[in-house]
C-alpha positions in Angstrom: 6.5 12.3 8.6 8.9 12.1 5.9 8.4 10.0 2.7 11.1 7.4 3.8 8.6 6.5 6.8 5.6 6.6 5.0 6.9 4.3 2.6 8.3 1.8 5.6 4.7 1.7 7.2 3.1 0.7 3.9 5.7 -2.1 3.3 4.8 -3.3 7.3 1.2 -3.3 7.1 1.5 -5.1 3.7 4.0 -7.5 5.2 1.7 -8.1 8.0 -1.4 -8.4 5.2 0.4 -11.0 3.3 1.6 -13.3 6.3 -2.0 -13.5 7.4 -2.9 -15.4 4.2 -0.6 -18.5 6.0 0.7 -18.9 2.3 4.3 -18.5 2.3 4.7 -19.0 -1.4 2.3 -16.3 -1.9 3.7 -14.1 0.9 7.6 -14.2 -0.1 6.0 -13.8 -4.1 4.2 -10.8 -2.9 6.6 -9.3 -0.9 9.1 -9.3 -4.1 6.9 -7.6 -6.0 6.0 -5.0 -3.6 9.6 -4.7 -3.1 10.0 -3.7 -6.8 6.8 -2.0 -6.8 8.4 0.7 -3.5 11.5 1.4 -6.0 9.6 2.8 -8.5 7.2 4.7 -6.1 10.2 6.2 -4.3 11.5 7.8 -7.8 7.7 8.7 -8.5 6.9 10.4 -5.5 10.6 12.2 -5.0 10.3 13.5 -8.7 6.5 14.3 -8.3 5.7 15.1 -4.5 2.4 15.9 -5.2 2.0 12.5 -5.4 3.2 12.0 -1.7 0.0 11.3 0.4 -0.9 12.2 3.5 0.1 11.0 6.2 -3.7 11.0 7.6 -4.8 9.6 4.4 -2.2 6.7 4.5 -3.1 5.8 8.5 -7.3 5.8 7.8 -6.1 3.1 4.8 -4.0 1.0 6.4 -6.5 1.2 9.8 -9.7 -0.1 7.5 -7.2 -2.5 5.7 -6.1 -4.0 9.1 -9.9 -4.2 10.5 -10.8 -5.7 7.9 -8.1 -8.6 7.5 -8.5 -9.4 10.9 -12.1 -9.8 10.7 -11.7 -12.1 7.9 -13.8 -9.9 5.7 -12.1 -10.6 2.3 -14.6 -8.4 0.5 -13.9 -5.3 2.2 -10.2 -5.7 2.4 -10.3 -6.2 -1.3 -12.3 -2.8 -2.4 -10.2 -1.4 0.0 -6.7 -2.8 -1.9 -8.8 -2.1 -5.1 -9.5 1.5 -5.0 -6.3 2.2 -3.4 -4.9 1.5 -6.4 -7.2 3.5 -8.5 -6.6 6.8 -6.4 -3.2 6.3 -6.8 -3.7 5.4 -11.2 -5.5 8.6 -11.1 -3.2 10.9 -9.1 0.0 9.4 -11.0 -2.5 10.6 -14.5 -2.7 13.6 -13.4 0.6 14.5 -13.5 1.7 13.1 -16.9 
């Protein structure tokens, strides 16, 4: 799977993620910002594609992310958001 569709399943799982809040302020807010947020990974991952993830990696994330929203367990789904981040932090360290 090429980075293009990688990129377009993270942006409709997080679509999906934000609609479920019912918030629509918060949901079109969010979406802008992850909007932005998909430029710069683009350039990140295309100049660094060790940064690229796997494809495996990517599906077990957005899986637990998905169980968990739709079990309405906010706790999980937020350690979930949380240290997807910090992999990411980490693995964009690395290469700098």
């Amino acid at each position: 799977m090429a980075l293009e569709d990688i990129l377009a399943l993270d942006r409709r799982v997080h679509r999906f993620v934000y609609k479920a809040a019912k918030n629509p302020y918060l949901s079109n807010t969010l979406d802008h910002y992850h909007n932005l947020s998909l430029r710069i990974l683009y350039v990140a991952m295309k100049w660094c594609p060790t940064l690229v993830p796997r494809l495996e990696d990517v599906l077990r994330e957005q899986v637990l992310m998905l169980e968990a929203v739709c079990s309405g367990d906010a706790d999980r789904a937020e350690k979930i958001a949380t240290d997807h981040v910090a992999v990411f932090e980490v693995e964009v360290r690395k290469v700098m």
